[in-house]
N, C-alpha and C positions, 0 to 999 in steps of 0.2 A: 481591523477586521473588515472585511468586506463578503460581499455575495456574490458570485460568479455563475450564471444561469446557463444551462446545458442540460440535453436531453440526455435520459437513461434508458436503458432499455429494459420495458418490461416482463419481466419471466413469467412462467406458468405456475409463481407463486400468488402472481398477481403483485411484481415486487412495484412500488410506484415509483413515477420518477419523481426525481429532487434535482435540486442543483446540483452540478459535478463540474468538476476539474476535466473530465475528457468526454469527450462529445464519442459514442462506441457507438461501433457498427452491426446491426444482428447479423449472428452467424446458427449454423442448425446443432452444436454441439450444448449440452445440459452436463451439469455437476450437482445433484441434490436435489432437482427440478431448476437450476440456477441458468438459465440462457447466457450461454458463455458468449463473449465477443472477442473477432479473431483480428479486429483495430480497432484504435481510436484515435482521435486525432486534440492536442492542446495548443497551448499559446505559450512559446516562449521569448521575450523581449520584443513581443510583436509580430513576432513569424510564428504561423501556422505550421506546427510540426506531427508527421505519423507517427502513430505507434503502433505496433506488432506485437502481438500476443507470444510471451517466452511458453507462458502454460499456467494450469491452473492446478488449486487442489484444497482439500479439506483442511481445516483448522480442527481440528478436537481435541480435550483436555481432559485430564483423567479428574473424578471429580468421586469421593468414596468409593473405588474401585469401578468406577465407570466412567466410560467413554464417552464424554457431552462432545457433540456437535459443536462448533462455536460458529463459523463461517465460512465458506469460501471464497477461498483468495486467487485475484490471477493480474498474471505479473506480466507487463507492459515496458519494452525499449523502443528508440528510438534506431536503431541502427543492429540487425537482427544479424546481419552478416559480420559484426566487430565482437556478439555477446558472443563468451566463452562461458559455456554448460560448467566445464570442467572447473573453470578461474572464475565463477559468477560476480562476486564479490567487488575481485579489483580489476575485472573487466570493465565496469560501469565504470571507470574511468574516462573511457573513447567515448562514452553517449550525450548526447546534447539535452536526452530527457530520459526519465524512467519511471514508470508508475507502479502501483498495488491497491487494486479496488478489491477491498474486502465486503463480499455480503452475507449479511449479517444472519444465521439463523436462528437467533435467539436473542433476547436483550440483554445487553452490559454496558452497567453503570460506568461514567467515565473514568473513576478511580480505579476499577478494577485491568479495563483499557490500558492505562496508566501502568498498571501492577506489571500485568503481562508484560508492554514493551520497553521495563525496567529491569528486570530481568534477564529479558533476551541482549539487552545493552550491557550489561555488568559481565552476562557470556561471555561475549566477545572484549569482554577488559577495554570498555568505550567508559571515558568521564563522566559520571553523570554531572559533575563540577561544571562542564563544560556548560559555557554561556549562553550557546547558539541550541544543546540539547537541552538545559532547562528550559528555554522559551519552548521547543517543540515539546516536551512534556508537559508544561505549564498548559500549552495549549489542548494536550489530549485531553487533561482532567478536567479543565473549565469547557470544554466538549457537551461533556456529558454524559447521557445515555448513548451506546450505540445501539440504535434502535431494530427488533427486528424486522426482518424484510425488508431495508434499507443496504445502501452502499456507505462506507465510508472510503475514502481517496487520499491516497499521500501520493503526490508527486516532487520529484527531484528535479531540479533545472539546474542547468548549467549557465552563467550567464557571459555574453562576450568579454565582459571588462575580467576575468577568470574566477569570479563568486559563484558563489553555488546560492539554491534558493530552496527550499522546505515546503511546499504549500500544502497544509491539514485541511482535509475539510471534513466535516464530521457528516453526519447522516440527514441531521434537520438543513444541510445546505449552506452552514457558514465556514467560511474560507479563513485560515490564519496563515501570513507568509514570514517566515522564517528564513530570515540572512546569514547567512556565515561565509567562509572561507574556504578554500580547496579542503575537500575530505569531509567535507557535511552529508554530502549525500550519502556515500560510502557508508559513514557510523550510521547511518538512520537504517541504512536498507541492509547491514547486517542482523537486525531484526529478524527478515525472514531470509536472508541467503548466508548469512554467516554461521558459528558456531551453534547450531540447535541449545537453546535453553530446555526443553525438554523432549520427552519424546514424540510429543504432538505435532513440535515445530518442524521438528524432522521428517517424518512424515509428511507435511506440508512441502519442504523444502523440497523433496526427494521426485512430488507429484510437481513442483513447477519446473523442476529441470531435467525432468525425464525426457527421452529422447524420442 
């Protein structure tokens, strides 16, 4: 585990900044009171790579016949003219990097974090057996709180030798990198671009790939 130090950009929640995995740029568009950012920029194998904003949108969960807020999410490629809206999924293929900084509007425990993106993995008939997704789960729960009015960050790397990389960072700013093999990113980011586990997700999905 390590800590990786980069600015956030603060919203009109007064959201603070933490450590992050992409160093984002302010732009004038808001989701929730959330100041959306329309790049950012990370590090992969040492090169300084952009990322471009696909879109953003609400997480919410039906909770005793109501609608909880959970976060907003917005989702980040590296190569804006190869994503396909349509083929989201195994598009992410062509990209060299891919993020999802979710901010958090309420606090969730990291088990529950966990719950949700168990779930959405089992949707899409992804292993949870699989060695490289229990490290990435292992590391949601030992996470912790997603705390509100924070970000948390999953980014996907692709790396030159053809690995893929994981990197979690939770809210309090600690980093876990997660190694696997071609198709890691892909299972991870079927979470929010693949088969919706519920209706929430969908909706979520439906607001980052809108046109």
């Amino acid at each position: 585990m390590k800590t990786i130090i980069l600015s956030l950009i603060t919203s009109a929640l007064s959201f603070s900044a933490n450590a992050a995995l992409l160093k984002t740029e302010a732009g004038n568009q808001k989701m929730e009171k959330i100041a959306l950012s329309p790049s950012a920029t990370t590090n992969v194998d040492g090169e300084d790579v952009k990322l471009t904003e696909v879109g953003a949108g609400l997480r919410a969960k039906k909770v005793v016949f109501v609608n909880v807020k959970v976060y907003v999410g917005e989702l980040y490629v590296a190569d804006l003219a190869k994503f396909k809206k349509a083929d989201a999924l195994a598009s992410l293929k062509d990209q060299k990097a891919v993020a999802i900084q979710l901010h958090f509007l309420r606090a969730v425990d990291g088990e529950n974090v966990q719950k949700s993106f168990k779930e959405a993995l089992t949707a899409n008939a992804v292993s949870l057996d699989d060695a490289s997704l229990k490290q990435f789960l292992d590391a949601v729960s030992k996470g912790g709180e997603a705390k509100e009015g924070k970000a948390l960050t999953i980014l996907g790397s692709r790396m030159k030798d053809g690995s893929e990389k994981i990197s979690y960072e939770t809210t309090a700013g600690t980093v876990t990198e997660i190694k696997g093999s071609s198709g890691l990113i892909e299972k991870v980011f079927s979470i929010w671009l693949g088969k919706p586990a519920d209706d929430g997700v969908a909706e979520l999905k439906k607001s980052l790939l809108k046109d």
